[in-house]
C-alpha positions as a LaTeX table, in Angstrom:
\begin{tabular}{lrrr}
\hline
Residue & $x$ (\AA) & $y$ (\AA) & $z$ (\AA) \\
\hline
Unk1 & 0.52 & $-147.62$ & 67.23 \\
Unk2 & $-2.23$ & $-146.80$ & 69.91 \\
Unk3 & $-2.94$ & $-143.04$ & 70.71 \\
Unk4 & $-0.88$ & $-142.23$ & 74.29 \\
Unk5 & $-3.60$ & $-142.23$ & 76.95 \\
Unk6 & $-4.89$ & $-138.56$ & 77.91 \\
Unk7 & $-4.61$ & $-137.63$ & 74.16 \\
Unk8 & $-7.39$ & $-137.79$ & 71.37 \\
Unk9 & $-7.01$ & $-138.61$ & 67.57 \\
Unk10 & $-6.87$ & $-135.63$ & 65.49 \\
Unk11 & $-10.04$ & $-134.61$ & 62.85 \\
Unk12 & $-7.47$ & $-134.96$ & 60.03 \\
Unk13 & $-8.06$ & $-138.68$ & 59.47 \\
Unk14 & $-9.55$ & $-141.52$ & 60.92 \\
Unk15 & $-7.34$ & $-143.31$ & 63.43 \\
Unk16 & $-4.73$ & $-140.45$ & 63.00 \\
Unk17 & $-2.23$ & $-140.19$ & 66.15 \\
Unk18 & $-0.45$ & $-136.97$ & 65.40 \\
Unk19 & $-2.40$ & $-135.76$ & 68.80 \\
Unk20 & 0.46 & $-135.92$ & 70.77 \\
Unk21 & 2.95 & $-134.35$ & 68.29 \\
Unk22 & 0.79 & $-131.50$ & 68.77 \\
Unk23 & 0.60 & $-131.64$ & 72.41 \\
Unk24 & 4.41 & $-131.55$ & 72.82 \\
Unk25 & 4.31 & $-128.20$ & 70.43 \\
Unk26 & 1.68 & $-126.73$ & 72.73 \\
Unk27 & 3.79 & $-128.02$ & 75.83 \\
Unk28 & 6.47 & $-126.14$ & 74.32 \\
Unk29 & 5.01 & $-122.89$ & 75.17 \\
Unk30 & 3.49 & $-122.12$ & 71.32 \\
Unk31 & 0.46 & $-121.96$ & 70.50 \\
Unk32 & $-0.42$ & $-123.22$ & 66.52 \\
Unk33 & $-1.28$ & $-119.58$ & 65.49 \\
Unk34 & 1.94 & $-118.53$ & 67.41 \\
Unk35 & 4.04 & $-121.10$ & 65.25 \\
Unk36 & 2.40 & $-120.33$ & 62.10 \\
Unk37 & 3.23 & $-116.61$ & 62.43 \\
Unk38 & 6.72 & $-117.26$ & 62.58 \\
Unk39 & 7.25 & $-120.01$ & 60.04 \\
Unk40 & 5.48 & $-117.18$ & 57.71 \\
Unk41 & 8.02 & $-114.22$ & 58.84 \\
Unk42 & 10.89 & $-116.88$ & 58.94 \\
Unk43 & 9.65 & $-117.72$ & 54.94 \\
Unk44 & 11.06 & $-114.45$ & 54.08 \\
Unk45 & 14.83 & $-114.24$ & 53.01 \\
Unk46 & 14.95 & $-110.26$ & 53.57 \\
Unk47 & 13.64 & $-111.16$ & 57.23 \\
Unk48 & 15.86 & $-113.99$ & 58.08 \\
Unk49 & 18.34 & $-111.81$ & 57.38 \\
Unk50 & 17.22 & $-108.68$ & 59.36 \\
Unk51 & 17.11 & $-111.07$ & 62.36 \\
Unk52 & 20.51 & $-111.80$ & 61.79 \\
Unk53 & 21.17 & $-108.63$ & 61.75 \\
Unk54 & 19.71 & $-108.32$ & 64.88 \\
Unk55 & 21.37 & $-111.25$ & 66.41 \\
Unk56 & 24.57 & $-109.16$ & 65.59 \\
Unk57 & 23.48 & $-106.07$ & 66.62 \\
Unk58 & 27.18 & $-104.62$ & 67.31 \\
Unk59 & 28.38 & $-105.23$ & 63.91 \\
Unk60 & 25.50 & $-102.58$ & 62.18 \\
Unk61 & 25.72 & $-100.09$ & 65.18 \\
Unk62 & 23.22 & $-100.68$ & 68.42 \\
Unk63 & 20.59 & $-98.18$ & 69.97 \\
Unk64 & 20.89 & $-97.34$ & 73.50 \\
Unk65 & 22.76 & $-100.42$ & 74.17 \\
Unk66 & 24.05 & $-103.11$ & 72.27 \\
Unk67 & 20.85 & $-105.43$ & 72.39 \\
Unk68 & 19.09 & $-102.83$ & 69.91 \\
Unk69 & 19.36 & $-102.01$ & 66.30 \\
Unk70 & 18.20 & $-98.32$ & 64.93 \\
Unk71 & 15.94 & $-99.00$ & 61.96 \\
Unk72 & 18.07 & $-96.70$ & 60.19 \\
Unk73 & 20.73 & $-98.92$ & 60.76 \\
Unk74 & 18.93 & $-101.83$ & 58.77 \\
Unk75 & 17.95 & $-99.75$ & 56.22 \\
Unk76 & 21.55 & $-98.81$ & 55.16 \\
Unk77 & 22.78 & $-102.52$ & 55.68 \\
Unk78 & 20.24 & $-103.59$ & 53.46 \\
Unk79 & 19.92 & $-101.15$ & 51.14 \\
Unk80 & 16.51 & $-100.65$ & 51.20 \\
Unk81 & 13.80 & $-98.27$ & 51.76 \\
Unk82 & 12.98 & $-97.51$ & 54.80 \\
Unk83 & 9.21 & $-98.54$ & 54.12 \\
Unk84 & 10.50 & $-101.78$ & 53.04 \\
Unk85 & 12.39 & $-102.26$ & 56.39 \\
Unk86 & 9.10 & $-101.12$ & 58.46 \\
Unk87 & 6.91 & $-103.90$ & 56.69 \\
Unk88 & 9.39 & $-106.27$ & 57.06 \\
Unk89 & 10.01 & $-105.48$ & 60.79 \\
Unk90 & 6.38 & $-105.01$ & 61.48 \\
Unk91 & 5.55 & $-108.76$ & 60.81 \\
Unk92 & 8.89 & $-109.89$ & 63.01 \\
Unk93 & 7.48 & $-107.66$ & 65.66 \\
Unk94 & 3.99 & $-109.24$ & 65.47 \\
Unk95 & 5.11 & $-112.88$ & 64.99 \\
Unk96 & 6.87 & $-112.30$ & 68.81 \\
Unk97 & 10.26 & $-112.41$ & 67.13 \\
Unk98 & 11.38 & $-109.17$ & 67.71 \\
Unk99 & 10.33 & $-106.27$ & 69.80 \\
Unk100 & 10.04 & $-102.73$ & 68.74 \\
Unk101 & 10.84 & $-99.68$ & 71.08 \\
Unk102 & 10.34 & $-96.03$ & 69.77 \\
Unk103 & 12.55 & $-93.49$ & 70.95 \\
Unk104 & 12.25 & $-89.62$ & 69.52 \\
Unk105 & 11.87 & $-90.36$ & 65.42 \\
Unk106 & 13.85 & $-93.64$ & 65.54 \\
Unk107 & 12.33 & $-97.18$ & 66.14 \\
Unk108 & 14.81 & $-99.84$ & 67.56 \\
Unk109 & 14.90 & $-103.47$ & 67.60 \\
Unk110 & 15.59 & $-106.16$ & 69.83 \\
Unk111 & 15.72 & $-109.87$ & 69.28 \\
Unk112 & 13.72 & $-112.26$ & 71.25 \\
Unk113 & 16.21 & $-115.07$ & 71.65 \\
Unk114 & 13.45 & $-116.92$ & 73.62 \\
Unk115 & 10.98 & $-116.94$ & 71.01 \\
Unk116 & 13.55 & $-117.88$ & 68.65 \\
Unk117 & 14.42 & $-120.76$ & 70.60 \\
Unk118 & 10.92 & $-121.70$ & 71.50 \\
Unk119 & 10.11 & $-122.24$ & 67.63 \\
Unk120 & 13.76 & $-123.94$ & 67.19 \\
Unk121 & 12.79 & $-126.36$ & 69.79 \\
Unk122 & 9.41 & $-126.93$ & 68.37 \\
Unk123 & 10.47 & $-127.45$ & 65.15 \\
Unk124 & 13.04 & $-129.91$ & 66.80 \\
Unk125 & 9.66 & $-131.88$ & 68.41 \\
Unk126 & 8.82 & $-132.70$ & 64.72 \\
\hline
\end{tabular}
């Protein structure tokens, strides 16, 4: 199979075509680094399940509205520290998963559906 014209062979290996694999994934709207941050938050059970947590915001008690999720409310569901929920939440918020808004002492959460879906549909592209 002959590389699709516009695209270059990768460094990995001589004659490699996995150029436009990677194209389509940068088409896609993420970048590598993007992707690779949330494969690594998404490798974490305790994670995966705050962000379903998230996803179902009204059945652990919303913020403001019910898009948002108190920290405090994570903590209880999960029964852990507080500490625990702020690392974990941290690395959702900087892999563009979720998106932290601080209100008096509290911190709510909201889901990013559309980053979600971007890395879905990347991974899809595979």
């Amino acid at each position: 199979m002959s590389v699709a014209a516009g695209t270059r062979a990768c460094e990995c290996a001589p004659g490699c075509e996995c150029a436009p694999a990677r194209l389509t994934a940068t088409a896609a709207g993420l970048s590598d680094d993007r992707m690779d941050a949330a494969l690594k938050a998404l490798a974490s059970a305790p994670r995966r399940h705050l962000l379903r947590l998230i996803a179902a915001s009204t059945s652990v008690g919303g913020g403001c509205c019910d898009t948002e999720v108190c920290a405090c409310n994570l903590a209880d569901a999960l029964e852990l520290a507080p500490s625990t929920i702020s690392h974990h939440m941290s690395v959702l918020v900087n892999a563009g998963l979720v998106t932290a808004a601080k209100r008096g002492l509290w911190v709510y959460y909201r889901l990013e559906r559309d980053a979600v879906a971007a890395v879905a549909s990347t991974l899809g592209t595979l």
